[in-house]
N, C-alpha and C positions, 0 to 999 in steps of 0.2 A: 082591212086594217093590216098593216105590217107590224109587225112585232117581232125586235130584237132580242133575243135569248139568247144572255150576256153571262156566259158560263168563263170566268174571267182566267182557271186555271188551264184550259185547252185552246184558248183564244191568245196567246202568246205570254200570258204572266205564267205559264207551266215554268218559267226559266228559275223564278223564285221559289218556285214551291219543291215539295217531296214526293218520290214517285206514287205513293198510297193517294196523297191526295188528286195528282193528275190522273189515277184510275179512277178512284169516286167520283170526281169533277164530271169524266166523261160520261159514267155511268147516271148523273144527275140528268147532265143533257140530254140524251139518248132520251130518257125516260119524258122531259120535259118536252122535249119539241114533239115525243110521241105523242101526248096528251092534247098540245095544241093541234097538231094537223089535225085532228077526230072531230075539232069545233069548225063550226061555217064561217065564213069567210075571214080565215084569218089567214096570213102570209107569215110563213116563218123564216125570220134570218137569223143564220149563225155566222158568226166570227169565225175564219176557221186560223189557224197557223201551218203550212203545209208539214210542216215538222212532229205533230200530233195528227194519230190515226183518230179519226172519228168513221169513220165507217160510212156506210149509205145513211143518208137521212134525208127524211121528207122537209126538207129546207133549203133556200136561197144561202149557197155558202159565199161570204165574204173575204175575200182575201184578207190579211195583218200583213203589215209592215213590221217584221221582227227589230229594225234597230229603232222604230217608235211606234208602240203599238199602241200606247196612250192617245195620239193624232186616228191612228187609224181608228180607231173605240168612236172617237168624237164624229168623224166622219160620219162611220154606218150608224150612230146616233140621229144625226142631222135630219137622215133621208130615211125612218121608221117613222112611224106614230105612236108608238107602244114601247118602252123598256124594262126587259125583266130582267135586274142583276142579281147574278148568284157572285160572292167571290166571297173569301177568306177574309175575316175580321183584322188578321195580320196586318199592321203598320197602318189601320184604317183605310184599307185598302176599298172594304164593301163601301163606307162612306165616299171617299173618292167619286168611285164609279157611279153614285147616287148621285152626288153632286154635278157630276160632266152629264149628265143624261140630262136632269133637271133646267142647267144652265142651257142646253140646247132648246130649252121651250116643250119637253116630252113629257109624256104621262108616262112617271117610271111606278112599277109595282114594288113597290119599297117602303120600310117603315122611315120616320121623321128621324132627323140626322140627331136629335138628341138622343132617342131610343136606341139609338147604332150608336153612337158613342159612348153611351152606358153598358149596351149589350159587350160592347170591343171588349170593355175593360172586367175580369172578374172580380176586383176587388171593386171592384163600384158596383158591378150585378149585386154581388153579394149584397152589399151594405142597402140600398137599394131594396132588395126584397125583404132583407131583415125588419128595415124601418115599416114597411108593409105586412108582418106577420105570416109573410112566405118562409117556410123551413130552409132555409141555404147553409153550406158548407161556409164553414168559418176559414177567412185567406186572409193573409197576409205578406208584405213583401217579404224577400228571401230572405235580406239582412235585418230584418226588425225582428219583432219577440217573435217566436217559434208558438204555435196552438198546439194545447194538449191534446196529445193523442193514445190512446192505448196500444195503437196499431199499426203506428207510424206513417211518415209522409209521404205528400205525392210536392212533386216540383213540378213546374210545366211553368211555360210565358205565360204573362197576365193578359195577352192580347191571342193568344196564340186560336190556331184552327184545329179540329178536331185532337189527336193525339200527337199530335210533332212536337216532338219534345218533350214529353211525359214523363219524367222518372218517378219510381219507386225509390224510399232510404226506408230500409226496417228500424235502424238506429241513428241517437243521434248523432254519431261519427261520420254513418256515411253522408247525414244531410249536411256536416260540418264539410265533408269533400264537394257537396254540389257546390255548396258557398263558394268555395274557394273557386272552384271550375266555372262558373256561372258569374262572379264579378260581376257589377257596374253593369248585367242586361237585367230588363222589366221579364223579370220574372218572381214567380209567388210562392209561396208554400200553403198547403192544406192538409187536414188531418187526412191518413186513410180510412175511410169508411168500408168495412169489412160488409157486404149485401149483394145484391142481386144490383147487376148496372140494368138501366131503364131508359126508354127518351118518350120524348111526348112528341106526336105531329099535331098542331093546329093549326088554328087560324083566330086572329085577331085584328079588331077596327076600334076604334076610339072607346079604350079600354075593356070591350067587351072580348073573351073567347069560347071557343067551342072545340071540346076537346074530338078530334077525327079519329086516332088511334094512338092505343097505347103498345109502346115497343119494347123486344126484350134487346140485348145488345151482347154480344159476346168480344171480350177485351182479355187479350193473350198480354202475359208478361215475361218477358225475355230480357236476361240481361239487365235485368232493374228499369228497362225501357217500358211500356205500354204501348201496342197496337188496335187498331180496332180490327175483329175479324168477323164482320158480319152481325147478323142479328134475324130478329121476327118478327114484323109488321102485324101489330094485332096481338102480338105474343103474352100481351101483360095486361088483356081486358080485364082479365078477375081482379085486379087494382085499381078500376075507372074509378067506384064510391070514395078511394083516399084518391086519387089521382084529378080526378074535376075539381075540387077547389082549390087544387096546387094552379091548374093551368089558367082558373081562373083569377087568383093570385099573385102570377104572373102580368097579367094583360091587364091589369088595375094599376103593377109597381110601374109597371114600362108602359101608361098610355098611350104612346105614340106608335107602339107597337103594329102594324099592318101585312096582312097577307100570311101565309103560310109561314109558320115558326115552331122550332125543333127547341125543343127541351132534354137537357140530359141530366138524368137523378141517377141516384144510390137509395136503393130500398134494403136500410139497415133495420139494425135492431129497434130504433126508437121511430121506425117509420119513412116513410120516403123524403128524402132531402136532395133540392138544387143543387147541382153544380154548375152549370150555366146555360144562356137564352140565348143560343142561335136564330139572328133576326132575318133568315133566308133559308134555300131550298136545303133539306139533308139527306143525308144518305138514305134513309129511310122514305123518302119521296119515291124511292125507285120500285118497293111493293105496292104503294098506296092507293093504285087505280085498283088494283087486281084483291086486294085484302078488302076495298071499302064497294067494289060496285059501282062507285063513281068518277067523274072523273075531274079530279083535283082540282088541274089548271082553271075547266071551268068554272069551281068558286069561288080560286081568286078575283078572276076576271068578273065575273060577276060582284064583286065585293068595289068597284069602282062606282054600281049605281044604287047598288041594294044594302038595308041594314044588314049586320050580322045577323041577328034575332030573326030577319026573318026569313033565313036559309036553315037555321038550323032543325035538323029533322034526326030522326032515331039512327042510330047506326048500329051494324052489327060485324064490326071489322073479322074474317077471320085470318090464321094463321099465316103467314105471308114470306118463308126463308128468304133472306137476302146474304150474296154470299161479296166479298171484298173483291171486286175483280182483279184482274191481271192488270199491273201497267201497263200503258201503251208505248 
């Protein structure tokens, strides 16, 4: 079986993105095509763009065509059996690449395009889980009524990927300056939640999940900006009993939900609360062989013939440092 591992930020969309995320991109793939070589007979092909270092890997590299890399996507689509798209929620970019896979006639491991279109948007995650009695952080757009906060807000795009573009405003003067600076683009406002940052690795299939490991996450703030800087795979076990009915919370709002999905919480004062449902591979994928004993890829892969229910088995994730690499 060939199987395309479709890491869309080092495979020539690196040109839109930010250098944090074209290091994590890489560092997803790395990790991912490791996982697959270690299964029987599977073939791994990567997109490569000669312009990003990806290093040695146990995979069939494919050339991109940097002035249309979208044709070249389709091509090495055409001639796989298998597609696994990772890409950034950005501009419905993961949607996209679901769709050109799909429209090829491929079995891509990807959640249903409604689930991705909800996941894209926070303010629709949000409302979404609200309506489902999942704890989620209350947003709103940037120019409409402002959410009470004690703590003040966070600004970021309503579609955006990881931390790009994240501001902090302590008051509301300075959220009055994002306004003005941010105009007329899709972006949100949220209260700040003073807590411990969290993310969830799972996996989900027609609303069922099974929560893999609970993450701690470390987020520097500079300059009223937010980064991520790493984290610990397995770090946040002592929170599974509140953390398993959030995840499973999740995979009820978003039915359509499939395969490996990254949850990122705030564990405040009144408990752990959503911020949003990453419907593909995350940073935190890149501990998760080595923290759980297992190996990931193969339950996604496995999740194309078997119920959920009946993989899930006891885990005992431990500690797992992951550090933010270096761009490439």
């Amino acid at each position: 079986m060939r199987l395309f591992a479709w890491e869309y930020v080092t495979a020539g969309g690196w040109r839109e993105c930010g250098a944090s995320l074209i290091a994590e991109g890489t560092a997803m793939l790395r990790a991912l095509v490791r996982d697959l070589a270690l299964l029987p007979d599977i073939e791994v092909v990567v997109a490569r763009d000669p312009e990003v270092v990806l290093g040695d890997l146990p995979a069939a590299m494919e050339p991109v065509d940097g002035s249309n890399v979208w044709d070249s996507w389709r091509q090495i689509a055409r001639e796989v059996d298998v597609v696994w798209p990772i890409a950034p929620e950005t501009d419905g970019l993961l949607e996209r690449a679901t769709i050109l896979a799909r429209d090829a006639g491929r079995l891509v491991l990807a959640s249903d395009i409604e689930s991705l279109a909800t996941a894209r948007s926070k303010r629709a995650t949000a409302r979404r889980l609200a309506e489902h009695g999942v704890p989620a952080i209350a947003c709103e757009p940037l120019d409409g009524p402002v959410p009470f906060s004690a703590h003040g807000w966070v600004v970021k795009p309503d579609d955006g990927a990881g931390s790009t573009e994240t501001y902090f405003a302590a008051d509301r003067e300075t959220l009055t300056g994002w306004r003005r600076r941010l105009a007329g683009r899709n972006f949100v406002v949220q209260p700040f939640l003073p807590g411990a940052a969290l993310s969830l690795s799972m996996l989900a299939q027609d609303g069922q999940a099974w929560l893999l490991a609970c993450n701690t996450q470390r987020m520097r703030r500079d300059d009223g900006a937010f980064t991520y800087a790493g984290g610990i795979v397995g770090g946040a076990e002592a929170l599974r009993p509140a953390l398993e009915p959030i995840a499973a919370g999740v995979a009820t709002a978003l039915s359509g939900l499939w395969g490996y999905i990254g949850v990122d919480l705030i564990d405040g004062p009144e408990g752990p609360t959503v911020l949003e449902v990453n419907p593909r591979l995350t940073t935190s994928y890149v501990g998760l062989a080595e923290s759980l004993d297992i190996n990931p890829a193969s339950l996604v892969l496995a999740l194309r013939t078997t119920k959920l229910s009946a993989l899930v088995s006891t885990l005992r994730p431990r500690p797992v440092k992951i550090e933010v690499p270096s761009a490439p």
